[in-house]
Structure formats: structure tokens, C-alpha cells
N, C-alpha and C positions, 0 to 999 in steps of 0.2 A: 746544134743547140737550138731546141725550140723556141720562138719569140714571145712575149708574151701575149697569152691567149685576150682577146678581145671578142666577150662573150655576151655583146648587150642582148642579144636575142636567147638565148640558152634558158633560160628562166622560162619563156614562153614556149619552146620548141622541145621542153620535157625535163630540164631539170628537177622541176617539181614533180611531176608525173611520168616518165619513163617508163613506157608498156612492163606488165608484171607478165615472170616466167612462170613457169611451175604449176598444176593443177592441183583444186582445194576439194576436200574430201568432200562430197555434195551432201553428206550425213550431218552437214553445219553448215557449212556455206557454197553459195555459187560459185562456180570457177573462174567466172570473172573480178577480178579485184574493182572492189572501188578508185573510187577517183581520189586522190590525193585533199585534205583539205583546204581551203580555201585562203588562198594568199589576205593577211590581217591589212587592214586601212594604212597607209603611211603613217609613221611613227613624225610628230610635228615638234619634236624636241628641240636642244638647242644643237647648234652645229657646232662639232666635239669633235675631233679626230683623235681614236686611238687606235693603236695595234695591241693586237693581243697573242697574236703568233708573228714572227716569232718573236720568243720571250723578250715581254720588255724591263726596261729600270727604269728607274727614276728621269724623270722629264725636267729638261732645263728650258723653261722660257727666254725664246730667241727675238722675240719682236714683241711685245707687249701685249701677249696671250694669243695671239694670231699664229705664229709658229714657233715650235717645240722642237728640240733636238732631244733622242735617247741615245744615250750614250750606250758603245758596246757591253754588252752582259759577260763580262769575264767565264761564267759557270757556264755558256750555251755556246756551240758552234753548229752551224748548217754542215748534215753530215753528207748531202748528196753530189753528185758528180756535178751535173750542169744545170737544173733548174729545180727549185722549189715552190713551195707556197706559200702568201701571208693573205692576212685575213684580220679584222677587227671591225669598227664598227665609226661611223661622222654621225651618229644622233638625230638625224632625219631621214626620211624613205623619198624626200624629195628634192636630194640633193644631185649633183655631178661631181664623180670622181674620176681623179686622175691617179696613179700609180704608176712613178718611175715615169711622164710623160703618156702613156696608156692611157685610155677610156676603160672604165671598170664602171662595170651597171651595179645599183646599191638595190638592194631588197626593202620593201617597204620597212623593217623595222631598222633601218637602217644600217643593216650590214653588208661587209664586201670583202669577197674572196677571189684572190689575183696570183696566177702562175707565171712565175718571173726565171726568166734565165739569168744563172749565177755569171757575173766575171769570171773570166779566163785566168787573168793573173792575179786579182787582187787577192787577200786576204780577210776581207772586211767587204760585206754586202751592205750596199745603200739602199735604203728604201725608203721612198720620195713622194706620199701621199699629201694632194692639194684637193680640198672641196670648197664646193663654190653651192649657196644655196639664197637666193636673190641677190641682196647684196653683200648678204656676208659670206666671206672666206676663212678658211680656216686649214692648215700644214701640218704637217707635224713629217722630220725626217729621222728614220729609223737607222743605225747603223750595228750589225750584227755579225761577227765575226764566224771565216767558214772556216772548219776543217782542213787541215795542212794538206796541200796537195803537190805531186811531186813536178818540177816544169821541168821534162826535159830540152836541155840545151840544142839551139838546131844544127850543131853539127858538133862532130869531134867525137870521143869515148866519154860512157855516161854510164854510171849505176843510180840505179835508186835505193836510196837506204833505206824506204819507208814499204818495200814491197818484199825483203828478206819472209820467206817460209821454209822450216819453222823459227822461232826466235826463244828466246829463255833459256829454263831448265829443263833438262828432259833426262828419266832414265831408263833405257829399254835393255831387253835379252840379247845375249851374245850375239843371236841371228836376224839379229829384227833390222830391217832396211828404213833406215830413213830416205823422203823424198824431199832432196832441196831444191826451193825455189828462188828464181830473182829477176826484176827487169832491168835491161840495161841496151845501151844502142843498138838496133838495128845492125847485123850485120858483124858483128863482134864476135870478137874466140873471147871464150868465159870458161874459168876456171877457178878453183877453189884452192889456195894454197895453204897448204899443210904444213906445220913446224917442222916434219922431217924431210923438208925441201921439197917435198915430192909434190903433186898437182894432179886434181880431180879436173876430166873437162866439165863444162856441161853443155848441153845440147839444147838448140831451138825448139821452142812448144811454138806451134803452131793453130793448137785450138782454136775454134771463136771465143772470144770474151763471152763473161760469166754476166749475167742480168745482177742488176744489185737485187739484195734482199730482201728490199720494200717492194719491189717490180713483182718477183717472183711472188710474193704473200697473199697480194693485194691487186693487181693486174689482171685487167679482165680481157684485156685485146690481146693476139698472137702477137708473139714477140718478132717474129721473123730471122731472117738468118742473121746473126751479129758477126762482126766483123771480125775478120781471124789477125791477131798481133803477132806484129813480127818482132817484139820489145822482150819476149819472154823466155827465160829459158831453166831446161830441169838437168838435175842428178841424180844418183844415185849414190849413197853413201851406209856402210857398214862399220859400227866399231866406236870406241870414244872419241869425241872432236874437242875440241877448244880445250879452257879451263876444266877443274873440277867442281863440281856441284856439290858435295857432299854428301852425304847418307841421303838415301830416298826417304826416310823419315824423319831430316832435319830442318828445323827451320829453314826458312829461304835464306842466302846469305849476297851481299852486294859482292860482286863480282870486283876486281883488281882492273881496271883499263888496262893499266900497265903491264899487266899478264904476260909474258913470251909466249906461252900455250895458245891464244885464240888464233881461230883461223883466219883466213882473209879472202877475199873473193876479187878477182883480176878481170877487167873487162880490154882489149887492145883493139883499137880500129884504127889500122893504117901504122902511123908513128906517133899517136895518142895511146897514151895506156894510163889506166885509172884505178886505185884501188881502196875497198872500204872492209874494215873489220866486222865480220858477220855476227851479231851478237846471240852466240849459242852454247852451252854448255852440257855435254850429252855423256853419262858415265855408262857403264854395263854391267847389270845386276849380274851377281851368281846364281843362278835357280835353286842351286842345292841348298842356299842358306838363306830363303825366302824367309823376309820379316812376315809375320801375322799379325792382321787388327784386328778389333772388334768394333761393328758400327755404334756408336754413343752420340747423337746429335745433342744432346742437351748435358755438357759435363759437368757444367756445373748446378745442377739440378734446380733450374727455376720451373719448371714444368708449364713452358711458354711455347712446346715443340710440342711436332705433330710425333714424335718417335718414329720416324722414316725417314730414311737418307733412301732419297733416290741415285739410280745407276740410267747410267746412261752409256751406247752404243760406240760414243767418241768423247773426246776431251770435249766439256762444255755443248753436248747434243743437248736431243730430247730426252726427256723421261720416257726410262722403258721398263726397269726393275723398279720396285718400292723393297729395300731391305728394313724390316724393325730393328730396334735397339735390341743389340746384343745378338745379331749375325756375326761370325766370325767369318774370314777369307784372307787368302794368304794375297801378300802385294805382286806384280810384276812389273808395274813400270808407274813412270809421273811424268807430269806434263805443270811445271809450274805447282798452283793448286789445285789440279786434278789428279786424282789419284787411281792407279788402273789394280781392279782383284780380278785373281783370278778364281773364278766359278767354278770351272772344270778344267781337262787339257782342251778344248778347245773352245772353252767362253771367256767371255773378258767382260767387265765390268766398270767403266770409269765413274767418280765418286768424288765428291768434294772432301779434300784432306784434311780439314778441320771439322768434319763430323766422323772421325775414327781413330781410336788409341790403341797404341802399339800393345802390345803383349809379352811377357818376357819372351827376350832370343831363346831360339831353340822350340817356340812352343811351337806344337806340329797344327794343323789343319784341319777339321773336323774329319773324318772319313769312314767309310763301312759301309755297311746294311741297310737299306730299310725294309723290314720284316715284316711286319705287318700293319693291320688297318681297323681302327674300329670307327662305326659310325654312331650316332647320339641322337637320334630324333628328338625336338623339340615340338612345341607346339607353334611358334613362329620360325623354326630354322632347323637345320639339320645340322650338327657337326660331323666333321670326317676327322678324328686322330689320328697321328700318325709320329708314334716314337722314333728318334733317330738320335745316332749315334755323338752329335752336338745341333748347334741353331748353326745349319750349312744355309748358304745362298739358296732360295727359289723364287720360281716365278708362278701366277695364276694368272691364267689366258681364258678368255670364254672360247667354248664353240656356238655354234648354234642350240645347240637345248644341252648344255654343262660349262664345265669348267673342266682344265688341264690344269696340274698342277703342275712344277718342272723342280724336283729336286736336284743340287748341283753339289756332284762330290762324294756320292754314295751309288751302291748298284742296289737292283729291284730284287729282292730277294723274300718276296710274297709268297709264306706260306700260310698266311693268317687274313683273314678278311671277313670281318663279323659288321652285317649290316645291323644288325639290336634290333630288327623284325622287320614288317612287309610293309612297312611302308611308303606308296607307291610315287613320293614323290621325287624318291632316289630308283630310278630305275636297273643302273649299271655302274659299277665299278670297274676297272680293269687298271692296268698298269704292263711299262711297257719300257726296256733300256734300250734308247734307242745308242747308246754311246756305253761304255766299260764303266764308267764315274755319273752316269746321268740317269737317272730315275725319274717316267713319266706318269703319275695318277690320271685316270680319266674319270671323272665322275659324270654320267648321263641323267640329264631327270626326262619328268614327264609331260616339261613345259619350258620355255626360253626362259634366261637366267633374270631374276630381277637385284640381286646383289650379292655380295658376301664380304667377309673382310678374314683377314688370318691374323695370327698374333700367335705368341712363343707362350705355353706353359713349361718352364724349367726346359728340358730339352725336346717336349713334345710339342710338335705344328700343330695346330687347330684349325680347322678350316673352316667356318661356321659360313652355311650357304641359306640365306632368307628365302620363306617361302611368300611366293607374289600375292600378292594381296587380293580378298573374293570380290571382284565388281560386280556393280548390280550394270546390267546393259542398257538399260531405261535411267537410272541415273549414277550414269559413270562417276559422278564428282560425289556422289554420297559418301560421307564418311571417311572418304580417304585423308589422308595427314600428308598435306601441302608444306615446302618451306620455300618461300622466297627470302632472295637476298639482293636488295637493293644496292647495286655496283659501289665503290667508295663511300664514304673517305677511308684513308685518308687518298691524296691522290685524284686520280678521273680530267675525264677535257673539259675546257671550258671552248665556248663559242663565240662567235665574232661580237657579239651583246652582253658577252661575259655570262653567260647563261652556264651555271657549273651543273654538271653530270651528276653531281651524287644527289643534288637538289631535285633535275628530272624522275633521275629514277625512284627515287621514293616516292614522291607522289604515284607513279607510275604503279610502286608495287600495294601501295595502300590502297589502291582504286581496285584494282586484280583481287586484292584479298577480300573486298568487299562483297563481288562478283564472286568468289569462289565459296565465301560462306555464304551467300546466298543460294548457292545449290549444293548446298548441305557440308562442304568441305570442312575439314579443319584446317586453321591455318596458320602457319607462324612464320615471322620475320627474322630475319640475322640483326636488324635494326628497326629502329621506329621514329629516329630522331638522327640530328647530322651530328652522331659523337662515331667517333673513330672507332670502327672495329676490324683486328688484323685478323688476316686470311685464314690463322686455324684457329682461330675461337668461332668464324663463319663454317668452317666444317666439324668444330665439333657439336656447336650448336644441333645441325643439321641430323646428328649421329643422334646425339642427347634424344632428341623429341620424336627419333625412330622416323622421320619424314620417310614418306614412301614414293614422293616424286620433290628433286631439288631445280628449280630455275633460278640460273642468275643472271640479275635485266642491268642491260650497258646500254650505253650508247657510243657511239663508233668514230673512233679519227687515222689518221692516216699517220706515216713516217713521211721525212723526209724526202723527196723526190719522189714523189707516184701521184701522177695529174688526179685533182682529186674531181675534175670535172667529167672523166669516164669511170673511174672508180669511186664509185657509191653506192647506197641503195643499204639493204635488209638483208640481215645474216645469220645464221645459229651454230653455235659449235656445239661438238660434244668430244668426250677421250676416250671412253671402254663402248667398245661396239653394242654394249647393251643396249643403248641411250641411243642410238641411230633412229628408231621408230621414232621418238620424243622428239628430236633435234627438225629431226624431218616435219612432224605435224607441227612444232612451233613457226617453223620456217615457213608452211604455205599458209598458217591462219594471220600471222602479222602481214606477210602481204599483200592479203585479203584487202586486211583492214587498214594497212598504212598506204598503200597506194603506189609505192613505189617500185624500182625494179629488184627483182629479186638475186639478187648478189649468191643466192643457195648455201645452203649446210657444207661444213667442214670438219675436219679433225682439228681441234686445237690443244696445245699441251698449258693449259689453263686451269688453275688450281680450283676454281668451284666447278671445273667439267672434270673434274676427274676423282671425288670418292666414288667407292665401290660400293656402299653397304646401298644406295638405291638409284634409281636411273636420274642423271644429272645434265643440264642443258648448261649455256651461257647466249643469252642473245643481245645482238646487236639490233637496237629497233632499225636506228637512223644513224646519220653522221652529224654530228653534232658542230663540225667547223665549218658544213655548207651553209649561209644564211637560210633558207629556204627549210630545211632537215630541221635547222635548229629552231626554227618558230613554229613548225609542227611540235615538235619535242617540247617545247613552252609552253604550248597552251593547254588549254583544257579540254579539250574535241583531240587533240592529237593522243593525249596522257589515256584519256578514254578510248578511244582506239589500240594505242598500246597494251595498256589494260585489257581490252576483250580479244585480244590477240592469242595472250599468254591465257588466259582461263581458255579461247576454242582450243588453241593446240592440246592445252594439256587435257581436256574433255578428249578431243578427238585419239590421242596419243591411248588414255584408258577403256577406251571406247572399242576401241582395236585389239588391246589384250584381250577385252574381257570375249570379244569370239574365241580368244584362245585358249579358254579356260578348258581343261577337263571335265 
């Protein structure tokens, strides 16, 4: 367990300026980044101690305004293993602070951010801030409850209840193996005992332990080798276990403790023998009397949905499908509220079970032909039609200069292919099964893809694929239709000065949009003011006004457990490899311009990185809970930096198509 970090030099030695990665396209800027700006005069306020991570409540004065207890936030717990962050702000830049007994250095505007090793056994994190600034003093003690953690006993037979995989409801195929997991003492026979007396063993896993998930995201040091557990152990399991669960498309139902049916899991070490009820409920579909849904995310018709249920690769993954209202696919299994379609005989599809209604029993699953293909040229887009036999699952993937289409549940049965003339911006069509039930379009152009979107006419796909927009090379930004979307509300971080993100970012994006009509752009906002707008009114927005480049400007904080004193710095995501050029050129013009270290572009499954109809970023300027990050992000010199960040990248980003132009 790490001590807490004592970081009074860090601020001086690069936190603020941290040598930048990454080379800047010399067509706008040098490839040396600027210098960070310039640390603000100390803040000479009054001397205040608050925290603002973690989350506080209500403050009870404990000595007659000198110190404050917060009492535990019932709604928050510290989710990480052994050390966290907290961070707020004593109201002077020329104070001294203590933390939990620590030396913690305060930033001129008076904030401070300190990494604390969690207790071992307690359940409730103390955190113990004292500043002293001539003669006044000022406390305040935070107490914030962690996340239940299992303490095994040091000796004897031991299960963990809290470490059972998997747990719930589940319904899978006659032949589908479940993988059970569980920790228990070192050294122990573990078994699974079954109502008809009989007993499952299971066997020691020896892996190295798994990096938490905030590590793996956000962690920029090698992790090195983690230590292999000898606490852990697997089975394998076939067939229904425990109680029954009911219909795979019935409500969730509270389970009976009392059950005779659930299983139990046995651990014995020595003349110690332990055991605990597994809490699992696993039934087995019939395949032949597969229920069929149809995808309906909006059933009760408030039209507040983006009409796409996404699919994902596991129970609670990433988005990998976007299915429209009124796909149909027949069921093969559940996990809780996820629900698993099957796409073809060899895809799967899991899907949130309250965006899909059953269909009468018996109804069968779209299947057949797809026969032919017509195309539609538009004057901004091309359509590709394509009749089928119902609205079956598919997927559209980019290549490098097209798009694949992946019909699920029909074979390719292409004797019909009418391009509606020469238009040279569809170069090629083909199609191709690579599987009995799977049907693949290829559509080739004559330039990399700059979007598309699909949607159901009756039973026919429409594929309509946008054609990229003409740039002039001498002014990239002319005329093009800009959307920015300044990050929150509702929601966003706040910093150690209580400085809120959606406040930054606006400014942020109104200084950019200033900049970008001034080189001739059009431009539009998702916002202009701090009223609340949700996620898909920001992309239909974006749709609406036909934007042809979307950025959306954040500012950046961390999870639980991930030192946020080597993970920092400048970031960009994006989700359809179109958008890689964009993500890229935002990423080396902000750290041009902000100074700091380059953190580099990523995949993120982030809702304004992922429409299709044009190329879409999400940037992280700064981190927002560093003091230091967060008084760039405040001021006016840093906003303006921000700001000409986002106008070079997206310059440079059109700047580079347009040599690609035909």
C-alpha cells in the first residue's frame, strides 16, 4: 500500500509543464509545444477549508468555526482497493497544509490534491485536513465510507461471498458451459454441492491478478508482473443450477432463500469446513421454441430516444451493433437485464431487455434472400437500397475508402445491382457470404468515408453514405458547418476551487466559435447557456444542421484509485475509425497550445464520439481536479489556448482531406 505521496516539489519539477509527446503538423504550428501558462499570484482569501472530493455533506461546526466535521455521505463510497484521492481547496495560495498528518503543497489559488492510502480494515475513510496561514488556523475532518471489502480470516476455512462469478439470473442453450468462480482459503478442496447430492470440484486458478479498471483506462506506467493468487478457484459447469428463474422474458422475480433447489459451494481446510449459498439461478432455453423480439427503445412513444438500441459483444460490454426500432431477432439467452439475440448461427448480440418486445409465440425470424441492390445518387449523398425479406440484424463497418455492410440471417443472392449511373463517387459494389445466413455488401468509393447513417423504409435498408465536403486548401475553414458541444450539464467535474466543467467548457467553446467564424466557418452550438441539454438532443442537434465536423470539448478527472499525479495531461477520443485523422490533429494542436503532456488519442465508446452521419471527436483539454490544470482551465489565456487548439486541429484535420480530394 502506497504512503501518502509528499509532492511539495512536483508543481515545480513538471506538474504544470510535463515535456509534450507527439509531433505538430509544421503546416500551423511548430513542433515544439509551448510552455504551460503561467502559475496566477496567490489567491489572499480567507482561510476556508473545504473538500470537494470526496463527495461532501453538510458540515457540522465542531469548535466555533475553526473545525468542521462532514459527516459520511450515505449515496458515495471509495470504490478502490487501497489508495485514493481527495482534493478541495483552504482559500489562500499562501497557506500550509496538512492531510491525514502529511505536508500537501497548496497552489496559488488555493487548492490541494493529496493521495491517501485507504485503511485495511475500516470501513469509513478519515480525512483529516489542518491549515495554518499566519495565525489563523482552520480543520475541517472528512469522513467517507469505503466500499465493502472481503477480510479474509488468518487462518482456518474461508469463502468469500462477495467474489461468487457469475451471480443472478441467467438463461443459456442446452450446451453452453458456464464458468464458475469464487475465492476462498488458500489451500482448500472447493466444491459445488448440487441438490442431487452429487458435488462439482473446482480447481485452483493461479493467474496473476487483474489490474482494476481505472488502472487499465487511465494508467500510463507498465504495470509490471502482478502477483498470482492462490485465494482463487474455477469450474466448469453444464445444465440448470439452483432455483428456477422463470420465462426468459419475464419479469425479474425475488428469488425464495428458502429454496431447496439453490446450490452451495463447500470450501474444507484440514477439520474446518465452511459453506455459503451461491446465489445463482440458471434455466435452459429450447432452441426450437426460440421467443422473437422486436427492438422498440421508446414504447411508450415520447420521442425522447435516439431509436437505437445498441448490441453489445457481452453482458454489459461496449457498443458494437446500433440496431434501429423495429429490428427483429430471435432470443438465446439472458443475463439479468441483458438480453442475448441471436443474429445468425454463429453471432450473438447482447441488448438491454427493456428496449425489446416480445412477439406472439411461434412468430418465426426474418429469413431468406437478399436479391438485389439499387443505388440513388443524391446531390449531397448516395443511397445503396437494399430489399429484404424482414428488418434482420446488421452491422456497417468502414474500410479504408467504403463501407461493409454485414446483413444477419439472409444469404447473398445478388442477381440484381443497379448503380442509377456513373457516378464516380461510388466506385464498386460487391457482396460476398462469407457464412450460409450472412450476407456482406461492400460498397468502394473514390475517397475515405466521411459518414453515413442507415435507417428501415418498411422492410427496405437504406444506406445513405455522405459525400465529403469540397475544401478550398488555402482556406480549409471556409464555409464548412462546425458543431461544437460544450461538455454538460447536467453533470461534469468540478475542481478543487469548485471551478464546474460545464462552466469551462462553454466559454471554451464560444471563444473557438469566434475563431472559427472568423475564418469563414459556420458555426453552431449544442448550447449557449448553462441549461441542461441530454445526450440525444446534442446529436440530433448535430444531424439537424448537417454539421460536417462535430467536437465535443471536456475537461478530464479520474476514477477512484489511479494516482492522478502520473496520470494527467491532454487527450482525444474518437469511435468510427473515420474520425482518427480529427482525433489525431486535435490531439497534437491542444498540446501545442496547452503545454502539457500528451496523454495521445484513444478509442472511446462515448456518445458525442460516436454518430456516423460526420467525423466526431470528444476532447479532454486538461484534468480538471489537478489544482494547477484547473487554473489553466479558469482563466482566460488558458480558455484561449483551448479555444485555438480546437480551431488548429480541426483546420489542420480539413486541411489534410482536402489533398485528398479527387
Amino acid at each position: 500500500m502506497p504512503p501518502l505521496i509528499r509532492h511539495a516539489a512536483l508543481w515545480a519539477l513538471g506538474l504544470l509543464g510535463v515535456a509534450c509527446a507527439g509531433p505538430a503538423p509544421t503546416a500551423l504550428w511548430p513542433v515544439e509545444a509551448r510552455d504551460p501558462p503561467a502559475a496566477p499570484p496567490p489567491s489572499l482569501g480567507a482561510l476556508a477549508v473545504s473538500v470537494v472530493y470526496p463527495r461532501p455533506q453538510e458540515r457540522i461546526d465542531a469548535a466555533g468555526g475553526e473545525w468542521w466535521l462532514v459527516p459520511v455521505d450515505s449515496t458515495y463510497a471509495v470504490q478502490s482497493r487501497d489508495s485514493t484521492f481527495a482534493f478541495g481547496t483552504v482559500g489562500r495560495g499562501d497557506a500550509q497544509v496538512a492531510v491525514n498528518g502529511h505536508a500537501v503543497p497548496v497552489y496559488p489559488t488555493g487548492g490541494w490534491i493529496a493521495w491517501l492510502p485507504l485503511p485495511a480494515d475500516d470501513t469509513v475513510m478519515v480525512i483529516d485536513v489542518r491549515a495554518v496561514a499566519g495565525v489563523d488556523t482552520a480543520r475541517l475532518t472528512m469522513m467517507t465510507p469505503i466500499a465493502p471489502r472481503f477480510q479474509a480470516p488468518v487462518e482456518g476455512a474461508w469463502i468469500d461471498t462477495t467474489s461468487f462469478s457469475p451471480t443472478g439470473d441467467r438463461w443459456v442453450l442446452p450446451d453452453e458451459e458456464l464458468r464458475l468462480a469464487v475465492r476462498a482459503a488458500p489451500g482448500a478442496a472447493v466444491r459445488l454441492l448440487l441438490p442431487d447430492s452429487t458435488a462439482l470440484p473446482f480447481h485452483p486458478d493461479s493467474r496473476p491478478d487483474d489490474l482494476p479498471w481505472g488502472e487499465r483506462a487511465f494508467g500510463t506506467s507498465q504495470p509490471g508482473e502482478r502477483p498470482r493468487m492462490a485465494d482463487r478457484y474455477l469450474a466448469r459447469y453444464v445444465g440448470p443450477l439452483g432455483a428456477d428463474p422463470g420465462g426468459v422474458l419475464e419479469p425479474d422475480t425475488a428469488p425464495a432463500v428458502e429454496d431447496s433447489s439453490w446450490v452451495w459451494v463447500e470450501a474444507a481446510l484440514g477439520a474446518d469446513t465452511v459453506r455459503a449459498r451461491w446465489p445463482l439461478r440458471v434455466a435452459v432455453l429450447d432452441p426450437r421454441a426460440s421467443p422473437v423480439v422486436v427492438v422498440n427503445d421508446d414504447p411508450a412513444g415520447t420521442g425522447t430516444t435516439d431509436s437505437i438500441l445498441a448490441g453489445r459483444p457481452t453482458p454489459w460490454g461496449t457498443y458494437h451493433w446500433f440496431f434501429p426500432t423495429g429490428t427483429v431477432a430471435a432470443v438465446s439467452g439472458r443475463w439479468g437485464g441483458q438480453l442475448r439475440l441471436r443474429l445468425s448461427r454463429a453471432t450473438t448480440a447482447w441488448v438491454d431487455a427493456r428496449d425489446v418486445e416480445p412477439l406472439p409465440a411461434g412468430y418465426p425470424p426474418p429469413t431468406g434472400s437478399a436479391r438485389s441492390m439499387r443505388l440513388v445518387p443524391g446531390p449531397a449523398s448516395v443511397t445503396l437500397r437494399v430489399p429484404l425479406p424482414g428488418r434482420v440484424p446488421f452491422r456497417v463497418d468502414e474500410t479504408d475508402v467504403g463501407l461493409r455492410l454485414t446483413l444477419y440471417g439472409v444469404a447473398a443472392d445478388m442477381d440484381w445491382v443497379q448503380y442509377g449511373g456513373t457516378d464516380p463517387f461510388v466506385q464498386r459494389i460487391s457482396f460476398a457470404q462469407p457464412q450460409s445466413d450472412v450476407t456482406e455488401v461492400t460498397v468502394t468509393l473514390d475517397r475515405p468515408v466521411w459518414g453515413y447513417r442507415a435507417a428501415w423504409l418498411g422492410n427496405d435498408l437504406q444506406l445513405e453514405i455522405r459525400r465529403p465536403p469540397r475544401i478550398d486548401p488555402g482556406s480549409p475553414l471556409k464555409g464548412r458547418r462546425i458543431m461544437l458541444d460544450p461538455g454538460h450539464p447536467p453533470g461534469g467535474a468540478i475542481g478543487p476551487t469548485w471551478v464546474r466543467e460545464s462552466d469551462v467548457v462553454l466559454q471554451v467553446a464560444l471563444r473557438a466559435r469566434a475563431l472559427l467564424e472568423a475564418k469563414g466557418a459556420r458555426v453552431d452550438l449544442t448550447r449557449d447557456s448553462d441549461r441542461a441539454v441530454g445526450l440525444v438532443d446534442r446529436l440530433r442537434l448535430a444531424e439537424a444542421t448537417d454539421a460536417e465536423v462535430l467536437v465535443s470539448i471536456h475537461a478530464n478527472a479520474l476514477p477512484d484509485g489511479v494516482n492522478p499525479f502520473v496520470n494527467n495531461g491532454t487527450s482525444v477520443y474518437y469511435f468510427h475509425p473515420r474520425s482518427i485523422p480529427l482525433a489525431r490533429a486535435l490531439d497534437r494542436a491542444l498540446v501545442y497550445e496547452l503545454g502539457f503532456r500528451d496523454l495521445g488519442m484513444g478509442r472511446g465508446d462515448l456518445a458525442l464520439a460516436r454518430p456516423t452521419w460526420m467525423p466526431a471527436a470528444l476532447t479532454e483539454g486538461l484534468f480538471l481536479v489537478l489544482p494547477d490544470q484547473e487554473a489553466v482551465l479558469s482563466s482566460r489565456e488558458g480558455q484561449e489556448r483551448y479555444a485555438r487548439g480546437i480551431v488548429n486541429g480541426i483546420e489542420a484535420f480539413l486541411k489534410e482531406h482536402a489533398t485528398r480530394q479527387p
